[in-house]
C-alpha positions in Angstrom: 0.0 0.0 0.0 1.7 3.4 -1.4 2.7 6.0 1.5 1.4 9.1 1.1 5.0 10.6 1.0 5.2 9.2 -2.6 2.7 11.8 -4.3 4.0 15.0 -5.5 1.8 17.9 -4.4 1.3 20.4 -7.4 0.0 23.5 -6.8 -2.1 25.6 -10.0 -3.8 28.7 -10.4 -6.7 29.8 -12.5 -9.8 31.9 -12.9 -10.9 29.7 -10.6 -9.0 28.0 -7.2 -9.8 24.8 -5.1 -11.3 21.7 -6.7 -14.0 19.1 -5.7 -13.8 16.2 -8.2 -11.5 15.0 -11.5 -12.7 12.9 -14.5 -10.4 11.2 -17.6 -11.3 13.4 -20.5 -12.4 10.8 -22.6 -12.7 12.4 -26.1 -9.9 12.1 -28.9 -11.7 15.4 -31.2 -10.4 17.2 -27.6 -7.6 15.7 -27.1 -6.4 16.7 -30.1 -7.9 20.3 -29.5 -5.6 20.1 -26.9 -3.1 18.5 -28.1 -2.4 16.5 -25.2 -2.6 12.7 -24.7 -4.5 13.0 -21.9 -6.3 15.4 -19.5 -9.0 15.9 -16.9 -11.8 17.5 -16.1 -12.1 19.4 -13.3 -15.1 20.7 -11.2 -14.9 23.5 -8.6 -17.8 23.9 -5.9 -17.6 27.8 -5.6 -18.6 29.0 -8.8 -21.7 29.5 -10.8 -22.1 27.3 -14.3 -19.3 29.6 -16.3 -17.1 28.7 -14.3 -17.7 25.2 -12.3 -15.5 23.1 -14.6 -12.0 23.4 -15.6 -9.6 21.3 -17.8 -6.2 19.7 -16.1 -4.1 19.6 -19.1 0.0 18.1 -18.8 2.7 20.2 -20.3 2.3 23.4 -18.3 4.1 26.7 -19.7 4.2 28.9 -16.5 6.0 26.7 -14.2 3.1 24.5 -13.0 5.0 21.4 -12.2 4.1 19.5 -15.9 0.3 20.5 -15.7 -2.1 23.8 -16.9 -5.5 24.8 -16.1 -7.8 25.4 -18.7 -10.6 27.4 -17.9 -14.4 26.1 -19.4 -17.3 28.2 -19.5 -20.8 26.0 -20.1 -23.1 28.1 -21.4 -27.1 27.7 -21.6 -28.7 27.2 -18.2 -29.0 29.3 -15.4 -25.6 30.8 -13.8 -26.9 30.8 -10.6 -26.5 27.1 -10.0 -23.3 26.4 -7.8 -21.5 23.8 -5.3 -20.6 21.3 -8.0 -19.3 18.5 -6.3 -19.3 15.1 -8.2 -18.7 14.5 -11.9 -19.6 11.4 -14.0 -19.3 10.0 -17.9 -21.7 8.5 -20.3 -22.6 7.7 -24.0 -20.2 10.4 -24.9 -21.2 13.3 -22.4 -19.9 15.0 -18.9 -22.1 15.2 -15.8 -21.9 17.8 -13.2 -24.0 17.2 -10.1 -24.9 19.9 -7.6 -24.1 18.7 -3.4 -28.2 18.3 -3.5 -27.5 19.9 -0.1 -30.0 19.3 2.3 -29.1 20.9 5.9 -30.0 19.4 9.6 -32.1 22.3 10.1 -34.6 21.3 6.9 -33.3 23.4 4.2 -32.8 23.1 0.6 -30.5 25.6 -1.5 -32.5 24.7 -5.0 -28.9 26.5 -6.8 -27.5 23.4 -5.0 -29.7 20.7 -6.4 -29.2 20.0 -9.6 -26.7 18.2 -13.0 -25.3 20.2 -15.9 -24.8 17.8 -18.8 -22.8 18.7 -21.7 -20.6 17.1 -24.8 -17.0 16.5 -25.0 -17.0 17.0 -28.5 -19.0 19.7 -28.4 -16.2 21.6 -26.3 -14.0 24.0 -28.4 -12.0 26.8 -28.1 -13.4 30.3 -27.0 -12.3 32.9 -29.3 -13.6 35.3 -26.3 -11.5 34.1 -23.3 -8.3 32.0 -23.2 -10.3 29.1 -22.6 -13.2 26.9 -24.0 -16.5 26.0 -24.2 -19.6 24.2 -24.5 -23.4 24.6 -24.4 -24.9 22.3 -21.5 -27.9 21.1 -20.6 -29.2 22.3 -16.7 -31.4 20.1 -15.0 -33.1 20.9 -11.9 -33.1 18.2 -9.3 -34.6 19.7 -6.3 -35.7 17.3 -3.7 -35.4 14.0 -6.0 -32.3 13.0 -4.7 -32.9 13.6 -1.0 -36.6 11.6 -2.0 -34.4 8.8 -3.2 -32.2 8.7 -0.3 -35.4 8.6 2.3 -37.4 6.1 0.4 -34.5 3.4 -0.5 -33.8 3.9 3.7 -37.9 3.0 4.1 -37.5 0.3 2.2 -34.5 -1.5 3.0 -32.1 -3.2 6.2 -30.0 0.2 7.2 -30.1 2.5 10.0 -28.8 5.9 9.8 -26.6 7.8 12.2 -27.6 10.9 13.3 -25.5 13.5 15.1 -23.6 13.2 17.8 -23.7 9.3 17.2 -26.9 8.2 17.9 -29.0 5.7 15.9 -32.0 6.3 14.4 -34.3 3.4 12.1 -35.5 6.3 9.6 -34.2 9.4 8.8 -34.1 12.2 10.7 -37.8 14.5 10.3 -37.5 17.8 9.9 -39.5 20.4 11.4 -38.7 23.3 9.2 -39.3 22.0 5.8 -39.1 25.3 3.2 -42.4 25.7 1.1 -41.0 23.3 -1.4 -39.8 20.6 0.4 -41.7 18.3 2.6 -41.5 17.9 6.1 -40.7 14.4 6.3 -37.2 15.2 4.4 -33.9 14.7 5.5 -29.9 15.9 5.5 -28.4 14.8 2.3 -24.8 15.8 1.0 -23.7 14.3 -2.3 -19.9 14.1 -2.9 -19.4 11.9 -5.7 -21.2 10.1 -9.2 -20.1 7.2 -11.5 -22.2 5.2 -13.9 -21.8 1.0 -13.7 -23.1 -0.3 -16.5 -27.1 1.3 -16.6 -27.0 2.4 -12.8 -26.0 5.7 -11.3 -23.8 5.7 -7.8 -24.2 8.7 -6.1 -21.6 8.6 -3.2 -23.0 10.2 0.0 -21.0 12.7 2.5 -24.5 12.6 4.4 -26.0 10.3 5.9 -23.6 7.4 6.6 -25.3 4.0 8.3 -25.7 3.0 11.8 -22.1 1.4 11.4 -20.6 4.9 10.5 -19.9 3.7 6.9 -20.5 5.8 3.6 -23.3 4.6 2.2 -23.8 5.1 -1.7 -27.3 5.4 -3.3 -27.7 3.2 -6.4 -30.3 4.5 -8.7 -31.4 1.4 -11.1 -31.8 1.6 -14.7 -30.2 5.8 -14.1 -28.1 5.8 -17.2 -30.8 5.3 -20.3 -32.7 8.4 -18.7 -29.8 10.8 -18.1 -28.3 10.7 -21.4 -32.0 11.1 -23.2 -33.0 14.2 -24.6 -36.0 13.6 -22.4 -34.4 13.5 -19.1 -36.5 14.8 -16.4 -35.9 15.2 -12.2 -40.0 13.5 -11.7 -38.7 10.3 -13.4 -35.4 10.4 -12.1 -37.4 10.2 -8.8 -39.2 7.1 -9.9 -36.3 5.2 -10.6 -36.3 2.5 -8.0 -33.3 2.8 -5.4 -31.2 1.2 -3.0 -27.9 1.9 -0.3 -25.1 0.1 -0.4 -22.6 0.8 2.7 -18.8 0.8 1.7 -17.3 -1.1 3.7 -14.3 1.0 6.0 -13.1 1.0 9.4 -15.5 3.4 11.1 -17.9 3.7 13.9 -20.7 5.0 15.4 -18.3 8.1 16.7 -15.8 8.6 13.9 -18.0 7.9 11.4 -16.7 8.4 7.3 -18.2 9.6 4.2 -17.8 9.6 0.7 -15.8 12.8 -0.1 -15.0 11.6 -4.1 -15.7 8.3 -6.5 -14.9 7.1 -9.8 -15.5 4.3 -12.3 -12.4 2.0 -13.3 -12.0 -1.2 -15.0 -15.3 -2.4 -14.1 -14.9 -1.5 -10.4 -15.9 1.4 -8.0 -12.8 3.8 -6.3 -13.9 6.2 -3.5 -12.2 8.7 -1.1 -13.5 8.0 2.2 -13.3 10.5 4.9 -14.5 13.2 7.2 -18.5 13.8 7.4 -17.2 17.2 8.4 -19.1 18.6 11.9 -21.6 20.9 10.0 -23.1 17.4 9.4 -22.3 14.9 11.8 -22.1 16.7 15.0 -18.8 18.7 17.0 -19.0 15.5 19.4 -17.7 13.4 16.9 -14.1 12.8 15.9 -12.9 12.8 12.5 -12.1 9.8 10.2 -8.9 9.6 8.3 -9.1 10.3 4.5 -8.6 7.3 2.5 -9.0 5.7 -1.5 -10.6 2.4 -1.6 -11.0 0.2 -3.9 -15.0 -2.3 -4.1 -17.5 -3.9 -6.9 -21.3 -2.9 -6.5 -23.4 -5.7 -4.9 -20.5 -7.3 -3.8 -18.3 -7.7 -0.3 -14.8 -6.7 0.6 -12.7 -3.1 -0.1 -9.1 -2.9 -0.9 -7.5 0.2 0.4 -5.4 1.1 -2.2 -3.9 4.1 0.1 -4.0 5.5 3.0 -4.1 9.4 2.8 -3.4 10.3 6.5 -1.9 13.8 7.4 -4.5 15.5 4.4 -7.1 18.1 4.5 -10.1 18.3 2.1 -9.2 15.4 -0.3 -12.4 15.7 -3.0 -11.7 14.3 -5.8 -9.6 10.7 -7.9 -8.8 10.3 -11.1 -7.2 7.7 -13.0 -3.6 8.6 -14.3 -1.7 6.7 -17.0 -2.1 3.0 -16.7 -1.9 2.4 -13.2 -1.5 5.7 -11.5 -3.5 8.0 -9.4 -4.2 11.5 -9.8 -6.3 13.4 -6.5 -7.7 17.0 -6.1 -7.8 18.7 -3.0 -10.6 21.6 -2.1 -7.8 24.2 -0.8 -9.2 27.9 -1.4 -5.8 29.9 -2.3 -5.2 27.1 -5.3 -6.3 24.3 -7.4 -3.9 21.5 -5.4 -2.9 17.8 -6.9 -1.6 14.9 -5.5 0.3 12.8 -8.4 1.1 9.4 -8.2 3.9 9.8 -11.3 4.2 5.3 -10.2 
């Protein structure tokens, strides 16, 4: 298991600092727009639509350690959407998903709840900035995922934690629901999205189990819908649902979430670590950041490293054949962790 001592930390600026999730960019048209072998996307939680996505390209000009950031603007749905924090690939197109946050105290930030879809190969140079972009499709989620999340709890085996380490057999009620949200709601953080074959995984900050394990929501049958021209949040909602815990070392008092997950080969990689106290409760301690390694539907997680001594780590990404390549949400600059093998 790799030390965390054998990652270089690379430090970038752009038009936009800190960074909550990485993806493979996947198209050979922008590769070659690039005119890189490789490259990644990169979403960043405190900025509208224009400027929630970046591109990590290697072969930086300004003294940025081998790497450059690109700046994206995605144009066509409302700029007012923010907190990107997960970002997943299918049939040929980029998802960006909204943190769906959903507080303790019973309220929903709608500019929160939502996924921005757009084309790689619709993504080109733009003659107006030093960057590029793309038109994108906005589509509002507002309660479906926290929905999903309460009715795959009602309907299956696990209990929730609830702050300060207490156990509870359905999610926590809320008593002061906003006029569009329901009353029988409940806190929800998303942190990270992959497809598996037709499912969606949506990796959960919020709410782990009664175990203090990251539970992810699987949303059957997800991928047909999201990359038709008919997608809609109601039937995203009907889509039937169901948590799978990841199976980590944590407990009812140092409970973990899932802070960042990709697809790979077939198999599911997470970051695992802190619920953060805004969450889980100041009572309870926090839980080391690590990147695990687990199939869907299926026991046992290989730790593929531990990532002890590091703050905020949001975000993996595969690099070269067998490498790793991790963001970290640091305000003053867009910070990577390489694993150069």
């Amino acid at each position: 298991m790799p030390a965390v001592g054998e990652l270089r930390r690379v430090r970038l600026r752009g038009r936009v600092n800190e960074g909550s999730a990485l993806l493979p960019v996947s198209s050979p048209p922008l590769l070659a727009r690039l005119g890189a072998a490789s490259a990644w996307w990169l979403a960043h939680d405190e900025a509208g639509l224009g400027g929630m996505v970046s591109i990590v390209r290697p072969g930086g000009e300004r003294g940025d350690e081998g790497f450059e950031l690109l700046p994206v603007e995605l144009r066509g749905g409302p700029a007012s959407v923010t907190d990107a924090e997960a970002l997943a690939a299918a049939d040929g197109r980029v998802f960006v998903f909204g943190s769906a946050f959903f507080g303790p105290k019973g309220t929903l930030d709608r500019r929160r709840s939502f996924v921005a879809r757009f084309g790689e190969d619709d993504v080109a140079s733009d003659p107006g900035s030093a960057g590029f972009g793309a038109p994108a499709d906005v589509l509002d989620l507002g309660t479906t995922l926290v929905r999903l999340v309460d009715g795959a709890v009602e309907t299956g085996d696990h209990a929730l934690l609830e702050a300060h380490g207490r156990v509870r057999k359905r999610m926590v009620r809320s008593r002061k629901a906003g006029a569009d949200v329901e009353a029988d709601m409940a806190p929800v953080n998303l942190e990270g999205a992959a497809f598996i074959g037709d499912d969606l995984v949506v990796g959960l900050r919020w709410p782990v189990d009664e175990l203090g394990r990251p539970l992810l929501l699987v949303i059957d049958g997800a991928r047909e819908l999201m990359t038709s021209a008919a997608w809609s949040a109601d039937e995203l909602a009907r889509r039937p649902a169901r948590l799978q815990p990841v199976d980590v070392d944590a407990s009812p008092k140092r409970p973990s979430g899932c802070r960042g997950l990709t697809a790979r080969a077939g198999a599911l990689h997470a970051i695992t670590g802190p619920t953060e106290r805004d969450l889980a409760g100041r009572k309870l301690r926090a839980a080391p950041y690590r990147h695990v390694r687990f199939a869907l539907d299926a026991g046992g997680t290989e730790v593929v490293r531990t990532l002890e001594g590091r703050r905020r780590v949001e975000g993996l990404a595969a690099y070269g054949d067998a490498g790793w390549i991790y963001v970290l949400d640091d305000e003053d600059a867009t910070v990577l962790l390489v694993d150069d093998g």
